[in-house]
C-alpha positions as CSV (number, residue, x, y, z in Angstrom):
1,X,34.8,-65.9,-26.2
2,X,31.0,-67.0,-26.7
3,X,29.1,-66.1,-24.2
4,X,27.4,-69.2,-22.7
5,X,31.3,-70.8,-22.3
6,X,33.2,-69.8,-19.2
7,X,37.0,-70.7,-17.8
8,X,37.8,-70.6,-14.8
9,X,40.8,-72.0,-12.5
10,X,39.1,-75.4,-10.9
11,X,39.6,-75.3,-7.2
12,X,41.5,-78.2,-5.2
13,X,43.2,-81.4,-6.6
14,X,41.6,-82.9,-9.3
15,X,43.0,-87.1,-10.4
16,X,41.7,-88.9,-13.2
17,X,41.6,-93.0,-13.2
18,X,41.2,-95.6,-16.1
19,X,41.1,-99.2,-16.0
20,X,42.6,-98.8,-12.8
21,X,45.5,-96.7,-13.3
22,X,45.7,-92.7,-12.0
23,X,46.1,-91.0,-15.4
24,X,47.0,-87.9,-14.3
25,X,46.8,-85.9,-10.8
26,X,46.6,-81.5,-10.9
27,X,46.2,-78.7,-9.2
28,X,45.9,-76.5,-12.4
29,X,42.8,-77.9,-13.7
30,X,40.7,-75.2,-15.6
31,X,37.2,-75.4,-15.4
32,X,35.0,-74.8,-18.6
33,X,31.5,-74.6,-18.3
34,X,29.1,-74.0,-21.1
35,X,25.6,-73.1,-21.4
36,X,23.6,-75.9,-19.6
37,X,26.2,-78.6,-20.1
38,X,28.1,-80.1,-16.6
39,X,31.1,-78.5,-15.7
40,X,34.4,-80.4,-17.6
41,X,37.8,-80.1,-15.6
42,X,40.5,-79.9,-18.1
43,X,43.9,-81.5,-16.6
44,X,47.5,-79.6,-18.3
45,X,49.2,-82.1,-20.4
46,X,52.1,-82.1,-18.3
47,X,50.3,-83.8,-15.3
48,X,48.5,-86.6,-17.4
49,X,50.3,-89.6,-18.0
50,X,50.3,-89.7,-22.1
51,X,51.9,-92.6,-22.1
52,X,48.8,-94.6,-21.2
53,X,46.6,-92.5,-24.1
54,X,47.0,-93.4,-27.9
55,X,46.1,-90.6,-30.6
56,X,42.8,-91.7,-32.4
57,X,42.1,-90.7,-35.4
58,X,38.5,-89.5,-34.4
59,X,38.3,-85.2,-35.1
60,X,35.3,-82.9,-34.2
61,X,34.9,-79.2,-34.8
62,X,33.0,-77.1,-31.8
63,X,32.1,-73.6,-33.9
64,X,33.2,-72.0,-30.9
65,X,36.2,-73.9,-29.2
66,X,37.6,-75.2,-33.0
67,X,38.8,-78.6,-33.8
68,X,39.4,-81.6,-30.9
69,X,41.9,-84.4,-31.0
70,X,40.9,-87.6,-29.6
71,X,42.5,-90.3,-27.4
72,X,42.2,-94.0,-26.7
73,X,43.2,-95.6,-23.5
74,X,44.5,-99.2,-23.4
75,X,43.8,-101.1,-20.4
76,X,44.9,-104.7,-19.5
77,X,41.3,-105.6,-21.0
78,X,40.0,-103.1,-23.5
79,X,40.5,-100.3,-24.7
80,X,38.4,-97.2,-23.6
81,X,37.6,-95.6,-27.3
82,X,38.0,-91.8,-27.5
83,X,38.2,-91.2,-23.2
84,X,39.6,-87.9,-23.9
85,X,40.2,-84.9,-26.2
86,X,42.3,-81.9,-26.7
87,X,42.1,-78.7,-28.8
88,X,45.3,-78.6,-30.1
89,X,45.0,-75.1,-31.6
90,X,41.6,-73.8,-30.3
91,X,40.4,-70.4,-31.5
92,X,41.8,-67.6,-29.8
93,X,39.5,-66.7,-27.4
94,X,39.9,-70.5,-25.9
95,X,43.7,-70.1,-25.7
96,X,43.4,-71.1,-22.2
97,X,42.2,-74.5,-23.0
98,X,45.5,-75.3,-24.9
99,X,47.4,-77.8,-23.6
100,X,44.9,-79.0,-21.7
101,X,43.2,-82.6,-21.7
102,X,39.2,-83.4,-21.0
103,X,37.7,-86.6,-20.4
104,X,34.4,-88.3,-20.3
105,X,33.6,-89.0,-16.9
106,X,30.9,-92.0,-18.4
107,X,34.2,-93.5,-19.3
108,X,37.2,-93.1,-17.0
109,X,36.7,-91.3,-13.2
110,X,37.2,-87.6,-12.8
111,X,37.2,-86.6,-9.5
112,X,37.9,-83.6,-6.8
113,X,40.6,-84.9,-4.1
């Protein structure tokens, strides 16, 4: 694993909102925190509501993490472009991370319970 990224277990309950929906609620969040960046709580898959989230076709590659997966989220008035992203099949020493959802918190709300 690079050095400046670290995963832990995120304590508590952890929900994530968008256009006033509760996307997903979790008391398996990971926390990843690297180099100088805020902490970003990743939510498992299996508590996120992927119904409300549509693939984009947006990519990005992280050296360190390996290639992201974006998502868009409808809402009754927009659409919120690229609110999250996945690593699909992030390099080994980010196994952790798979399965696992992000999201900008400038976009939807990410919050500790």
């Amino acid at each position: 694993m690079a050095d400046h990224i670290k995963i832990r277990k995120a304590t508590g309950k952890w929900v994530v909102r968008a256009g006033g929906a509760v996307l997903g609620e979790t008391q398996n969040a990971l926390e990843l925190i690297e180099g100088d960046y805020a902490p970003v709580i990743y939510f498992p898959r299996e508590d996120i509501a992927m119904s409300f989230l549509d693939a984009s076709d947006t990519k990005t590659h992280c050296p360190w993490k390996g290639d992201a997966s974006y998502y868009s989220i409808p809402t009754k008035s927009t659409v919120i472009k690229d609110a999250a992203w996945s690593y699909e099949n992030p390099k080994d020493d980010m196994a952790q991370i798979k399965g696992y959802l992000a999201f900008y918190t400038d976009r939807v709300t990410v919050e500790e319970l």
